[in-house]
N, C-alpha and C positions, 0 to 999 in steps of 0.2 A: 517204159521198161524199168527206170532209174526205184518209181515208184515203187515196182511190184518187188524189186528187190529191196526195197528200205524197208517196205510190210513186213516180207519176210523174215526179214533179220529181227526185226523187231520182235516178231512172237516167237523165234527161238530164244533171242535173249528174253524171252518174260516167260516162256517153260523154265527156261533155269534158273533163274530170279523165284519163281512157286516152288518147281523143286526144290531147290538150295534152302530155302523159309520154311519146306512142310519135313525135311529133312532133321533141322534144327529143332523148331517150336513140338514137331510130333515123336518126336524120337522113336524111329521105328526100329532102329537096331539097341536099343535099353539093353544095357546088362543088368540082369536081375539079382546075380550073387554078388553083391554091393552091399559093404558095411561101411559104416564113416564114424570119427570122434572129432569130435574139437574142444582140446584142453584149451583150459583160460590161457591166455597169453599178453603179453603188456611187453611193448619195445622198448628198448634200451635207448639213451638218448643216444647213442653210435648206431643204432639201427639204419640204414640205407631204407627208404620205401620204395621199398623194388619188389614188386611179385616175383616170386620164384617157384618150380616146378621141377620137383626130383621125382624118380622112378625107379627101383627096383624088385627084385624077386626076393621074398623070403618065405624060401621052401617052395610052397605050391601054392600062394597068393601073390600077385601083384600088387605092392607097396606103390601108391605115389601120395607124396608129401606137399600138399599147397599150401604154399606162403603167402596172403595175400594183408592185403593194409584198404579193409572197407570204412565207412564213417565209424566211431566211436560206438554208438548208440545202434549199430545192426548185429545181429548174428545169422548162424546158419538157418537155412531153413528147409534147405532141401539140396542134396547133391543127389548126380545122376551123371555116368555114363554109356556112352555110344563105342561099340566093337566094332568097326571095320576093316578087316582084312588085320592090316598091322597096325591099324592108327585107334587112339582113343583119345574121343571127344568127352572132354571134361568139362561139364556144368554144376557149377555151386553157385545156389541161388542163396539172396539175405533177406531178413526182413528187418524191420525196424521194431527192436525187443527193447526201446528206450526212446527219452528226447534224443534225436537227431543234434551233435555239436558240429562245432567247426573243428575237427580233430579225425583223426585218423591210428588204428588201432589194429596192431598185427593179428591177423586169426589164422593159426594153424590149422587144416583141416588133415587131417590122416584116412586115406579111401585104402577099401582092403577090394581088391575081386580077385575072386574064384573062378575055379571051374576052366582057365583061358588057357588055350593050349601055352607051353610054357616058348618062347621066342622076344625076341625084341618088338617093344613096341614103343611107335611115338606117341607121347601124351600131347593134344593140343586143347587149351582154357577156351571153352564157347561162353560168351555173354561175355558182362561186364560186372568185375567183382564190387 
């Protein structure tokens, strides 16, 4: 009995474990009215490396601001957000647009979307900058 019950937990937790993975890797809730820039930026020796994550409304886009500190030698290469209900899943992916140093290098990214009914929402950073 101990068995059937260890089974079964087991393939619940690996449906959620695939869901949670095809959820992320597929993006099947993508916001499509998604603009991005990232101005050059260089940190101050006062600079704190601390990823940071602002959000607001101007007008009728949502503003959010990421502050992140990837290797020297990456830039952007693709950002992409997830609309769930109130939450958005923020992914900013980098590549490597240079020798890879042993340094670290502030990149501003600025994401605009559209179109979002206008209410609070929580921004949460999916992957690793």
């Amino acid at each position: 009995m101990w068995r059937r019950i260890a089974s079964c937990t087991v393939a619940v937790l690996a449906v959620f474990i695939v869901g949670g993975w095809g959820l992320i890797a597929f993006e099947p809730f993508r916001h499509d009215a998604l603009t991005y820039e990232t101005p050059p930026r260089c940190p101050s020796a006062s600079t704190p490396w601390e990823n940071k994550l602002t959000a607001q409304w101007e007008q009728e886009t949502f503003l959010i601001r990421a502050s992140e500190f990837p290797n020297c030698g990456e830039s952007v290469k693709q950002v992409s957000a997830q609309v769930i209900g109130s939450q958005v899943l923020l992914r900013i992916r980098y590549e490597a647009s240079g020798p890879l140093a042993a340094c670290k290098c502030e990149r501003l990214t600025i994401i605009r979307l559209s179109g979002l009914a206008k209410r609070d929402y929580a921004v949460t950073r999916i992957g690793s900058p």
